[in-house]
N, C-alpha and C positions, 0 to 999 in steps of 0.2 A: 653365060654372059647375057643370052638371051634372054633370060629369066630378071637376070637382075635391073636389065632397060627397061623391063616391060613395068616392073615395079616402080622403078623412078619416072619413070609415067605416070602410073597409075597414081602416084601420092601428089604430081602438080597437076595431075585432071582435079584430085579432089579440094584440093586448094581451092584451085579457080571457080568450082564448084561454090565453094563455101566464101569466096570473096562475092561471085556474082546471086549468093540467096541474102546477105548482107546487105549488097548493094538496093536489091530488089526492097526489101525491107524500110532502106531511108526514103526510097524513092516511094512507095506508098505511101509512109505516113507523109510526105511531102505535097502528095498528091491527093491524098486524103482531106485536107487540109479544105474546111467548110463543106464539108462532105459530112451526111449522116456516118457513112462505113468506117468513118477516122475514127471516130469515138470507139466504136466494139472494135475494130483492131488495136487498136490502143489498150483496152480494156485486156483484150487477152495478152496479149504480150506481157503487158502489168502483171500477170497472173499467174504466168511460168514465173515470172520473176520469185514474187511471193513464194510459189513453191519450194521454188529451192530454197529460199532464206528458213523456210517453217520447217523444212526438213533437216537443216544444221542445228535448229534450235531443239527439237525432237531428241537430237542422238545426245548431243549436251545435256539434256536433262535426263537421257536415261544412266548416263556415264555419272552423275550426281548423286541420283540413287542408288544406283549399285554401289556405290563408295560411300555412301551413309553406311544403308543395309552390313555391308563387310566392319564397319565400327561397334556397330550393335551387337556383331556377335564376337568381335574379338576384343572386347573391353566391355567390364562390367559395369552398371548401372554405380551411381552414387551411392554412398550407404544413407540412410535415416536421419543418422544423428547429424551430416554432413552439413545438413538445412538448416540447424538449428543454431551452429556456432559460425557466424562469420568470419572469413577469410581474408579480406584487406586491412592491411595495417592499420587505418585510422577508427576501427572500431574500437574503443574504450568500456572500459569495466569489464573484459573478461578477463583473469585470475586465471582462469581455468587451461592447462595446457590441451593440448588435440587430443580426439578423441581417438584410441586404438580401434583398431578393425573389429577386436572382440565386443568393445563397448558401445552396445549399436541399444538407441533407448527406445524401449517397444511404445506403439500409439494407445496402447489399453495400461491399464493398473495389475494388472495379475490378478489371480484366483487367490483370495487371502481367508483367513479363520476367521476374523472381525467384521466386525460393522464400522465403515467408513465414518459414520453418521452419527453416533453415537456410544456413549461408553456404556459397558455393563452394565458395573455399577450405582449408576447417577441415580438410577430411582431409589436407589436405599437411601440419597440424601436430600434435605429440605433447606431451602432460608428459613430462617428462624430471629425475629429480634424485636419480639415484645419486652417490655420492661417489664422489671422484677416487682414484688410488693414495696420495695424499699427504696423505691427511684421515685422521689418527690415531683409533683406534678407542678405547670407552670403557677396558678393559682395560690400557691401554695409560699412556693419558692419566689417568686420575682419581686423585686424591689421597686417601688413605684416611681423613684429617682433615681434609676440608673440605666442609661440608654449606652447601645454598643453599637456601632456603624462599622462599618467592613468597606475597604478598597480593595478588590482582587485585582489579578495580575495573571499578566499571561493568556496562552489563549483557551480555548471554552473548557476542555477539560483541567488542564490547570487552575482557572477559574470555579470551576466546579468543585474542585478539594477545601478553595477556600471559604465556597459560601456553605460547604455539609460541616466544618470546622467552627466555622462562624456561630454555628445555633448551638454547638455545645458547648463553645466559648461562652455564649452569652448564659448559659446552661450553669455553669463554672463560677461565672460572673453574676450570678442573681440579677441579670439584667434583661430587657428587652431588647430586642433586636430591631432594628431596623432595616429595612432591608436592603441586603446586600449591593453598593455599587460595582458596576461590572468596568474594567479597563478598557478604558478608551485611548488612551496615551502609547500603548506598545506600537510595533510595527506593524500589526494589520489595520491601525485607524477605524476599527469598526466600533460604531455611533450605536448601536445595540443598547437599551435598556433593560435593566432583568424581567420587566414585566413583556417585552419583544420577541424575548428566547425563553423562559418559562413561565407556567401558570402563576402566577403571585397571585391570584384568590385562593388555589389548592394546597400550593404551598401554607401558604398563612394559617386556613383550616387544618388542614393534616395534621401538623403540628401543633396544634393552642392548647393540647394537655402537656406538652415537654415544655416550649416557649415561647413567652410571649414575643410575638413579633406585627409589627409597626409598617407601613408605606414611608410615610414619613417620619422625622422628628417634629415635636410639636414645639408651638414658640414660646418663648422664656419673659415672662411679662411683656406680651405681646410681640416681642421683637424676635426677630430671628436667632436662632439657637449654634450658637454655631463651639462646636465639641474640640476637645483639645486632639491632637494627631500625636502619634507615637507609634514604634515599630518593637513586636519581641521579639526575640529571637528564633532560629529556627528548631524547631521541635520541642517550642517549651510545651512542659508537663501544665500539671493543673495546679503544683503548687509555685511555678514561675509567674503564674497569670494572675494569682493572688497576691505576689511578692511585687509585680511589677509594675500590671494595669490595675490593681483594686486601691489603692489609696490614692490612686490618680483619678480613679472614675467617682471616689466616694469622697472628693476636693470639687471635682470639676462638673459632676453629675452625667456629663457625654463625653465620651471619646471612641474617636476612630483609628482604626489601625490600619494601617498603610502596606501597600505589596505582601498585602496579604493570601499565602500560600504553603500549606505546609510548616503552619507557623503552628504545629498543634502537635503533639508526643505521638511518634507512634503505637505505643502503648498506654492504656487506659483499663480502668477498669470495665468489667463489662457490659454496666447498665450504659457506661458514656460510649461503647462500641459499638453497643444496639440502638443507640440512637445515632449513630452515623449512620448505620444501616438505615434506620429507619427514613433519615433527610431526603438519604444516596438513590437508594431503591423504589419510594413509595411517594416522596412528598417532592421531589425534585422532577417537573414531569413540563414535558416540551409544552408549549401553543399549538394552539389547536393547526393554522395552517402549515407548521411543521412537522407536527404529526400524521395528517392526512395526505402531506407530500411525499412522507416520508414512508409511508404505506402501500402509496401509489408505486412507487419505485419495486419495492419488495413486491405486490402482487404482479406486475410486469417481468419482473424476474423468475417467481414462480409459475407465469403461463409457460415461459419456454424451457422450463425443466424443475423436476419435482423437488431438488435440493441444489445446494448452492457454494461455494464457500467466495468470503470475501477474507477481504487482504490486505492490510494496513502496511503498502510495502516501503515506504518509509527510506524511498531512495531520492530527498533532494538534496540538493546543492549545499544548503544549509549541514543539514545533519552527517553527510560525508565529511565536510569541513570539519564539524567540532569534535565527530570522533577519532581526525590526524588520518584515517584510512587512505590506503592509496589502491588504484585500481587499474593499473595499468595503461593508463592514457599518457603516458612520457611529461615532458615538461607543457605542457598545455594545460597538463590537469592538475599538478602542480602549482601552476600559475594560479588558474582559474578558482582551486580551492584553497590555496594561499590566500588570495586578497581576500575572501572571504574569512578564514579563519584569523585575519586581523585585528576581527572584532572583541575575543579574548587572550588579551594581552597575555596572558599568565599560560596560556595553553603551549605546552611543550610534551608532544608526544612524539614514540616510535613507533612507524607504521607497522610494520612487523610483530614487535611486539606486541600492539591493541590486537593483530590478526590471531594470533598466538593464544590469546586470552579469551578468545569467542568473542570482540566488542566492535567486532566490524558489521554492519549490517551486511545481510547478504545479496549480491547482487539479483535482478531479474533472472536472469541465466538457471541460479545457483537456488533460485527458491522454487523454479521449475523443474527441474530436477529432483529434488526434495518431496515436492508435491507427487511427482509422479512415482519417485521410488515408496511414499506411502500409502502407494496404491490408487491413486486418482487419475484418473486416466482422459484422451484427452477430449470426451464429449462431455463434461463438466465442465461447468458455466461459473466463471469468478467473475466477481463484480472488487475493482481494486477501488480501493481511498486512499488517495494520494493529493500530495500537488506537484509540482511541476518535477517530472522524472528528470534526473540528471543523464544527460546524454540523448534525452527526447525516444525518437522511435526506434532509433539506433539500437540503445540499451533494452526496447521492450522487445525489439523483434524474436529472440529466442525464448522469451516466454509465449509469447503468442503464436510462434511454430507449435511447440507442446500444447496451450488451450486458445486454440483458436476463441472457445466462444467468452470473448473480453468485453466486461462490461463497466459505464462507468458512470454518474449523474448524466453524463453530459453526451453518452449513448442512448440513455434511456428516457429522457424524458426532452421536451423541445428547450430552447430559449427561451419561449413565452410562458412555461412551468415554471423554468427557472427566475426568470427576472426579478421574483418578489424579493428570491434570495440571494443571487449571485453577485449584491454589492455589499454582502456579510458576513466577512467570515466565520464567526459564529452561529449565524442559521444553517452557511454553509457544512461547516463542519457535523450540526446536529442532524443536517441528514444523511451524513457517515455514517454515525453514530448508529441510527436506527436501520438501516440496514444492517450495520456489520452487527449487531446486537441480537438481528431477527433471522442471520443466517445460518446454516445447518451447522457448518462450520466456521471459527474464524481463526486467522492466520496472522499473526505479529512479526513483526519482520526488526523490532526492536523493543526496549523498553522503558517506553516515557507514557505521558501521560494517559492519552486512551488506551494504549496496549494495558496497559494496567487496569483503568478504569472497567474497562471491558470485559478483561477477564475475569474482575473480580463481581461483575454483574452477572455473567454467564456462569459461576459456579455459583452464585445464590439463588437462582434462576434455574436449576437442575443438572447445574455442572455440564453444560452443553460443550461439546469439543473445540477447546481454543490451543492451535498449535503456536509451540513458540521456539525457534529453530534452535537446536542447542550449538550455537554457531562453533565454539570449539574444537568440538568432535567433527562436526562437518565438514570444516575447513579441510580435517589434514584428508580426510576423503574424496574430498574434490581434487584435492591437488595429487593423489595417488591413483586417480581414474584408469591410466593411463596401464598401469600394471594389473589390471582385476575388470572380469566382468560384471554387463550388469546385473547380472545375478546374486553378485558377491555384494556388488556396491548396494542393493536394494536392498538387502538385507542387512550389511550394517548401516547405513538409515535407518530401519525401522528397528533396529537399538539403540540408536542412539537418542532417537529418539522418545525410549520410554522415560515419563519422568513428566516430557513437556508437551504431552499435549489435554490440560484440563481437568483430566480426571481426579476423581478425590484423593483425596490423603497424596497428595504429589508433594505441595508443600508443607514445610514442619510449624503448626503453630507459634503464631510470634513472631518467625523468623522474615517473611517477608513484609513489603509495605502492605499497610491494614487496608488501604483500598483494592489491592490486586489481590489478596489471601483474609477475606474477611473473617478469619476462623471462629471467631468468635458469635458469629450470626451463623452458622453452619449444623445443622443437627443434625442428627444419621436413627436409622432404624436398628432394632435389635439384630442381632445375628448378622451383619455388613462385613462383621470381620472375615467370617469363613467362606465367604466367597471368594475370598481373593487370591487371582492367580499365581499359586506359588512359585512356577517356574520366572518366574520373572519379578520377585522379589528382590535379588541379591543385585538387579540391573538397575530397577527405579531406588535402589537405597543411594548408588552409586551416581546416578543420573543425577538424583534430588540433592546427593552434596554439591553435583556441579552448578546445577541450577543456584543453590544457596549462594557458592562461591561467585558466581555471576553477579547478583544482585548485590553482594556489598561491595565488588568493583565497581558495578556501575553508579553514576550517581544520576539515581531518580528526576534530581533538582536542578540537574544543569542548566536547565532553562530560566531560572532565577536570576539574581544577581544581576539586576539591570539587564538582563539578555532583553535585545530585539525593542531597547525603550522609544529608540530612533531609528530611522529608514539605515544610517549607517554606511559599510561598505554594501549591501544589496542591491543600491539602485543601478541599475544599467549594467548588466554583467557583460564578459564582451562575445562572451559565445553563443549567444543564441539572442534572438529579435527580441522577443518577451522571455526578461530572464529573472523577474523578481518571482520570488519563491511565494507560491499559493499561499494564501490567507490561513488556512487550517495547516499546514503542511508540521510545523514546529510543534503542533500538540502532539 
């Protein structure tokens, strides 16, 4: 009992203890108060305070870390491939279902047999397209009252079919040429004359043994000359051209021919095939400030790595439209490339089925992948030609996870390089052209005008490596990702791909358009046959019908037929701030 009084004592001594150090406490600073000593007891007091607060914060953050740390090791890192395919719903254009745990895409190309860079056999092939003994030279052949004028159409490369067409036309025509006007009327408005985008002294020279060719028309008892206009049809031969323009030219002494493109037989005989070569390759040749910009771009590319590939990826707004493709953006993208394919009335497609066909282009995603299962790995530097991607950064982001190092005019060189040409589509486009032309490899992502043009430069040119996605095959591979590793999947890639990536004898003379398969300007060395890899014969036989079957579903010329004569439905798209499609985008 005594023990326990003594206790309840002892806890109201220490009470009053601790009321009266309290009290003491107010009463200093109280008294403190204009006193030096206020201030440093103050100060300490403030100090213990602090303590304890920096002491709560202390254990808080070590309670944070240990609870991190315990994450780290009981749950595993992301996989690879995780980074590269985005995860919230409103991303659009990926096709592609998730990628499985097995299907993890390595940062390197793999150890492969080949050369990335180049094909075997290209040095057993040449261009070749001098004329025969029996190919009448201009002097000879031209008639001195009969003049031919050319309106092309479309934009640069499209234009460019019509004026290497035009010199054999007039060739056909025992006429002079005058030279070619360039379209100023389509949807890119560019005010370009042919003397602006190419040599027209070199041109004129090169050629004055095949045809005569003129700056101008000269005037008609003084007065201006002005030529009858008429349109022929598409792919007339040589004897449509004598059936249809030669008793109108040999009435009227000039005429021009209008939307002019493709308006010339695929087939010819072969002194008229070497002289397309000859226009195409040798006598068709840029301005001097497009070619020295255009060089400038390519040696900057080469400082930052020894080879290159460029990429004509071919994913705008436009050309998703016309080829009906759907891409998984729900009713947005529907919408969005709806009003745009308003513009051809007549177009009635099934999305599924173009996918089915190989006629979808393939997304950014889907060409990074591609690239990498062909072994390109991702410290290789693409320089892409494009215009305005659909979907913006959105849709690049997974290819630029695989090759960071993305290059594009408009990385590489300032505004103030650009400006002489940035209000031209046409110059624009020409120094696409001379890049993607000057690169180790180059990559088609569809097949219209330059993809063609280019290819068929780079195999007269020494069959330099131009990949062209065999989107068919591909397709059902991406979308079976999911069941197969990458090891499985790189491999059938790099089957499926034989056939399309440039090398000789890919395609079957004749069979495709004579600007992309110039086989006729093509000549090979003795003994070429027996190099060839037999084990992979029975693949490219099989490959090369697909490729065949490709190119006569698709039509070359879609871009004709009044396509793109007016601004249209283009102007002001409504998803994006600047949404008119790039000046070169549609070649």
């Amino acid at each position: 009992m005594t023990t326990l009084k003594n206790l309840k004592q002892l806890i109201i001594s220490l009470e009053n203890m601790t009321m009266r150090k309290k009290k003491r406490e107010r009463s200093d600073i109280i008294h403190l108060h204009g006193s030096e000593d206020f201030y440093i007891k103050l100060k300490l007091i403030l100090r213990r305070k602090c303590h304890r607060v920096f002491s709560f914060i202390s254990a808080v953050s070590g309670c944070l870390l240990l609870l991190l740390f315990s994450v780290s090791v009981f749950f595993p890192p992301p996989t690879a491939t995780n980074l590269f395919f985005p995860r919230h719903s409103s991303v659009r254009h990926s096709t592609l279902p998730s990628p499985s745990a097995a299907f993890r895409v390595p940062a390197s190309g793999g150890n492969l047999s080949r050369d990335l860079w180049s094909s075997s056999r290209s040095k057993f092939y040449y261009g070749c397209s001098n004329a025969s003994n029996k190919f009448q030279t201009a002097d000879v052949k031209t008639r001195p009252d009969r003049y031919l004028l050319i309106a092309t159409s479309g934009g640069l490369n499209q234009q460019r079919t019509g004026i290497i067409d035009a010199v054999v036309a007039a060739y056909i025509l025992n006429a002079t040429l005058v030279i070619p006007r360039l379209d100023k009327q389509s949807y890119w408005k560019d005010t370009s004359c042919f003397a602006e985008i190419f040599d027209v002294d070199w041109f004129i020279s090169s050629l004055s043994r095949d045809v005569k060719i003129i700056k101008e028309i000269p005037t008609k008892d003084g007065k201006a000359w002005i030529p009858r206009t008429m349109r022929v049809p598409r792919k007339c031969d040589p004897e449509c051209y004598k059936t249809r323009v030669l008793p109108v030219l040999h009435k009227k002494q000039a005429v021009e021919l209008t939307k002019f493109d493709y308006r010339l037989s695929n087939g010819l005989d072969p002194d008229l095939q070497k002289l397309r070569c000859r226009v195409n390759y040798h006598a068709l040749k840029f301005t001097d400030p497009i070619l020295e910009m255009g060089k400038l771009l390519v040696e900057r590319i080469r400082m930052k790595a020894k080879h290159f590939i460029a990429l004509h990826l071919r994913f705008e707004p436009d050309m998703l439209a016309f080829s009906g493709c759907y891409y998984g953006g729900g009713d947005e993208e529907r919408a969005e490339l709806g009003m745009i394919r308003k513009r051809w009335k007549t177009l009635h497609v099934d999305p599924e089925k173009v996918r089915r066909k190989g006629k979808c282009p393939l997304t950014p995603e889907e060409v990074s992948l591609m690239l990498r299962a062909l072994g390109f790995g991702s410290n290789v530097h693409v320089y892409v030609a494009s215009g305005e991607i659909y979907g913006g950064e959105e849709s690049l982001a997974p290819f630029k996870a695989l090759f960071p190092n993305f290059h594009s005019k408009q990385t590489i060189a300032t505004n103030e390089e650009l400006a002489q040409f940035s209000s031209f589509s046409g110059r624009m486009a020409a120094l696409d052209y001379i890049v993607c032309d000057e690169s180790d490899v180059f990559v088609t992502n569809n097949n219209g005008n330059m993809a063609r043009m280019l290819s068929g430069r780079r195999r007269y040119f020494g069959h330099k490596p131009t990949i062209r996605p065999n989107a068919k095959k591909l397709h059902k591979l991406f979308m079976d990702r999911n069941n197969t590793t990458w090891e499985e999947f790189s491999s059938k890639v790099r089957t499926s791909q034989i056939g399309f990536t440039g090398a000789p004898k890919e395609a079957q003379p004749g069979k495709d358009e004579f600007h992309e398969n110039p086989d006729s300007c093509l000549c090979q060395t003795e003994g070429v046959e027996t190099i060839q890899n037999l084990t992979s014969v029975e693949h490219e036989k099989k490959n090369r019908m697909d490729a065949l079957q490709m190119s006569y579903e698709y039509d070359p010329d879609w871009i004709d037929d009044d396509y793109l004569d007016s601004i249209g439905v283009y102007k002001g798209l409504p998803y994006r701030e600047s949404s008119v499609v790039e000046e070169f985008s549609i070649d």
